[in-house]
N, C-alpha and C positions, 0 to 999 in steps of 0.2 A: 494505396496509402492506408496505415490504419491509424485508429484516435484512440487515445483514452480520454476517458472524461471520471472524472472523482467526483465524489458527493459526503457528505455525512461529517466534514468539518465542525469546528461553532466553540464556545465557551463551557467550562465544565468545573465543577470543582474539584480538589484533589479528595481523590477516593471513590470520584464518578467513572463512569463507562461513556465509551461511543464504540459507533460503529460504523467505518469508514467501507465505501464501495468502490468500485471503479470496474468499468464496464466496456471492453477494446469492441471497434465497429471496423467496418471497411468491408473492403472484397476477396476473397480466398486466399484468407489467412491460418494458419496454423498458431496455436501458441507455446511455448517451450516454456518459457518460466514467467510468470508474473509475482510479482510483490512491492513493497513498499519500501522508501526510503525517507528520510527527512532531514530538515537541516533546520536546526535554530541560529538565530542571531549571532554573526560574527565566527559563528564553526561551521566546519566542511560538511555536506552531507554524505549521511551513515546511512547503511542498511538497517531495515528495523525487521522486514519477516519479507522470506519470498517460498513461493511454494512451484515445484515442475509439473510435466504433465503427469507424470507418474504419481503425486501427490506427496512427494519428500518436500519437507519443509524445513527450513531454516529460521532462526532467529539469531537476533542480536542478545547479548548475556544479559542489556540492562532492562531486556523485556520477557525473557524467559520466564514462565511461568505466571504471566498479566494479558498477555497479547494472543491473539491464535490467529490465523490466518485460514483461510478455505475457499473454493471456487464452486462457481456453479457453473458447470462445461457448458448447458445447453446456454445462454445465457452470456459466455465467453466471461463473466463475472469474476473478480474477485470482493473477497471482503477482510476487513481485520477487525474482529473485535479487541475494542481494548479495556479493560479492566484495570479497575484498582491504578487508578492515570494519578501522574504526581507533576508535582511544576515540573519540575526539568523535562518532562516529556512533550512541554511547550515544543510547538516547532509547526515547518511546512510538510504536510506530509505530500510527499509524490508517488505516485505510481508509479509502475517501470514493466516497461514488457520484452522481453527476448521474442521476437517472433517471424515468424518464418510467410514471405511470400514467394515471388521469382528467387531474393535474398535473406538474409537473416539479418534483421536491424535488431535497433535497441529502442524501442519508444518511451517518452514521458509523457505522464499528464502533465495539466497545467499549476495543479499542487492546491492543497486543499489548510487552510490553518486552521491547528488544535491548539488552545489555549488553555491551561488545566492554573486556576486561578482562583481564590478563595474572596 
């Protein structure tokens, strides 16, 4: 079984930064893709950035050029810096894992909330 756990939530004002972690534990695991998703109030959750092992990343258009994403292998770590954060980027952020043991699951964390609030 693996976990993710998130961290680096919290309050911020519009035109601040965070920088959001999440950290996959367990027993001999592989990871395929990790990244983030979120969901605000009353909408579906979106992909926000996911990055593979090869380190191709993806973003969402409404964080394109704010947001980065990056991993530290040893560590099984990801991170997402985010910049230049605006209300509507209010929301739960989750983590998401593609990852491979005997099978290939999809894991979540438990979700982390960013409130970007003046």
């Amino acid at each position: 079984q693996v976990q993710l756990v998130e961290s680096g939530g919290g309050l911020v004002q519009p035109g601040g930064s965070l920088r959001l972690s999440c950290a996959a534990s367990g027993r001999d695991f592989t990871i395929s893709i990790m990244g983030w998703y979120r969901q605000a109030p009353g909408k579906e959750r979106e992909l926000v950035a996911t990055i593979t092992s090869a380190d191709i990343t993806k973003y969402a258009d409404s964080v394109q050029g704010r947001f980065t994403i990056s991993k530290d292998n040893a560590k099984n770590t990801v991170h997402l810096q985010m910049n230049s954060l605006k209300p509507e980027d209010t929301a739960v952020y989750f983590c998401y894992g593609y990852i491979i043991t005997t099978v290939r699951n999809t894991y979540w964390g438990q979700g982390t909330q960013v409130t970007v609030s003046s």
